[in-house]
N, C-alpha and C positions, 0 to 999 in steps of 0.2 A: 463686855457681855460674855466672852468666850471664859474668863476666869470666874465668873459667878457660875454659869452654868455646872464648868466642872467642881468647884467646890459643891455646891447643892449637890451634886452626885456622890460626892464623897460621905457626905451627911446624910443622905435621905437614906440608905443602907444601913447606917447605924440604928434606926427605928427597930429594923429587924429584930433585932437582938431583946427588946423589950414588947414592942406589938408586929408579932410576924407579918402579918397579913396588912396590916396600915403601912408599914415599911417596903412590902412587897409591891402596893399598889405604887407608893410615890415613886418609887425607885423605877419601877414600869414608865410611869406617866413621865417623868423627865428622859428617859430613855427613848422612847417613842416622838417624841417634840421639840427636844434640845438642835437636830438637823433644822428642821423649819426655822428655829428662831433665831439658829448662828450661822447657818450653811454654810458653805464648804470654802466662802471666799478667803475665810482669816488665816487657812493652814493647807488649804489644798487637799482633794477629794481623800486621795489615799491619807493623811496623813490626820485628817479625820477620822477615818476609817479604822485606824490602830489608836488612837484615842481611846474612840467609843469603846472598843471592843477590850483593851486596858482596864474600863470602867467597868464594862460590864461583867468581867474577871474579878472583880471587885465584888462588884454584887454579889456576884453566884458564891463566892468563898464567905462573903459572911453569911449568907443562906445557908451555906455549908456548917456552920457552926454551928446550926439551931438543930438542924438533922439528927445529931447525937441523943436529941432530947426524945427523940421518935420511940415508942413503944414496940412498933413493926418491925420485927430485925430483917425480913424481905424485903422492904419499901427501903429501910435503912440504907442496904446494898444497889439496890437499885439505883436509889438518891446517889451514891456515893461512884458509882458506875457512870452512870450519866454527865457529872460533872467535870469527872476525869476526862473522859469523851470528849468535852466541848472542851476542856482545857489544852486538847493535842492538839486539835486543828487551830483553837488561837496562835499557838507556839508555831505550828507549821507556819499557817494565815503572814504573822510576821516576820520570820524569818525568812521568806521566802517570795512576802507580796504577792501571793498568789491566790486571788479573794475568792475563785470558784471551789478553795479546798473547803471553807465554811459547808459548802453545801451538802458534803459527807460527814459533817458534822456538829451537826444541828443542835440547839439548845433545847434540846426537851429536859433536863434539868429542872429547868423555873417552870414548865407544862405539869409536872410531874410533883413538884415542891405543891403547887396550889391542889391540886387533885388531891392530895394527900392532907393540905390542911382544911379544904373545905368538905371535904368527905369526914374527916373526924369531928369538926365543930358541926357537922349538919348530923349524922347521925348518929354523935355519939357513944361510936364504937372506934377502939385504938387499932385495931387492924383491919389493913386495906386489902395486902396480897393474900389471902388464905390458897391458891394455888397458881402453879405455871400458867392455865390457861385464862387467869384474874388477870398477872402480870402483861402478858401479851395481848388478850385486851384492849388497856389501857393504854399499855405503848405503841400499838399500830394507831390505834383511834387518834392520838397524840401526831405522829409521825407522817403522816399522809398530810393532813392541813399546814404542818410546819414546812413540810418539804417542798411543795409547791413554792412556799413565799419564802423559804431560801432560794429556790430556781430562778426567780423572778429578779430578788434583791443583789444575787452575785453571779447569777449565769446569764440568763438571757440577756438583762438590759446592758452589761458587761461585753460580752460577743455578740449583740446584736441580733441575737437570734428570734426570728418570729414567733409568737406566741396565739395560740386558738383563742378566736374572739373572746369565749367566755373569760380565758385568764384577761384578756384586754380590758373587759370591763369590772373585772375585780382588780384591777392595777388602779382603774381610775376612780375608787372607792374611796372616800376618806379615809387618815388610816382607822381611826375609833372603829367602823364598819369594818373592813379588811379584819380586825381583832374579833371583832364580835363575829362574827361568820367564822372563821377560825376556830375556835375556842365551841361552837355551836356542838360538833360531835362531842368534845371531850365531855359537856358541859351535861347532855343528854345520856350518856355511860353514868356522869356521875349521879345525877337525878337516880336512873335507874338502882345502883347501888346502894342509896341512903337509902329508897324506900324500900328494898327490901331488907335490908339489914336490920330496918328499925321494926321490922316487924318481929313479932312471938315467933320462939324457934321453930316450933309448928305448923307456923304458916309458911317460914320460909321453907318449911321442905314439902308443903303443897305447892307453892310457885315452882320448886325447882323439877318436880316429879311431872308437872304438868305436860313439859318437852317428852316426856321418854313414852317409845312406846309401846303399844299395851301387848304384853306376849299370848 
């Protein structure tokens, strides 16, 4: 079981490269359930633990490949900033077996790859960051919901540390929910964006004029 699994990981990333987003999701979905259906007895917690995270180094690089194709040379840097990011702390993560380093360095990469490709296939428009305060944005929106469920996955339950009922009851959420609530802020930013980008240039400088105020 444990060799099927990782082959199927090896494979569902290669989608990528032909249907982003169909490869994106599998590649998710085995990432997210491969624990459940091998857990941790065939190799032991840690050693699980640099597997997956091997794998999902995997993933994120051939995600990496498609980025080039990107028309946004901001999102581009971004994309390519992010990933690096999450590739130091793996390097550390392993070299060092020290699984609370993850949690300063979080995968908003693959937060940030979807944002960008579902914001182009929904509105239509090849640029996302048109300025600094687009960029930041997007990546605190991002970063606050991940960061929690890094705390949770490699700090608290790790050291023991108590956590405020509310996280308690999103710990004992499926994970499918846990994502879905997750993903709910970024998901609502990006709503916001597609509609107005898809609007006549016109209108979007009646929305944008609406905030400012009258001298």
């Amino acid at each position: 079981m444990l060799a099927l699994i990782v082959i199927l990981r090896l494979l569902a990333p290669l989608l990528i490269l032909r249907w982003p987003l169909t490869g994106v999701a599998a590649s998710m979905a085995l990432d997210a359930y491969d624990y459940q259906i091998i857990g941790s007895s065939f190799i032991g917690y840690h050693n699980y633990q640099v597997v997956d995270k091997l794998l999902d180094t995997y993933f994120l690089l051939i995600m990496g490949l498609t980025v080039r194709k990107w028309a946004d040379a901001r999102a581009k840097k971004i994309a390519y900033a992010l990933i690096g990011w999450r590739l130091i702390g793996v390097i550390i993560f392993i070299g060092t077996g020290l699984e609370y380093v993850l949690f300063f360095f979080p995968n908003l990469f693959l937060d940030f790859y979807l944002f960008y490709a579902l914001y182009t296939r929904w509105s239509r428009q090849s640029t996302l960051i048109t300025s600094p305060a687009v960029a930041a944005a997007i990546l605190v929106t991002m970063a606050i919901p991940k960061l929690v469920s890094e705390y949770t996955l490699h700090v608290s339950r790790l050291a023991g540390v108590s956590v405020p009922d509310w996280l308690q009851r999103f710990i004992a959420l499926p994970q499918l929910s846990q994502m879905l609530l997750m993903a709910l802020p970024s998901l609502t930013l990006l709503g916001y964006y597609v509609i107005v980008r898809r609007q006549p240039k016109a209108d979007q400088l009646k929305i944008k004029s609406m905030g400012k105020p009258v001298s």
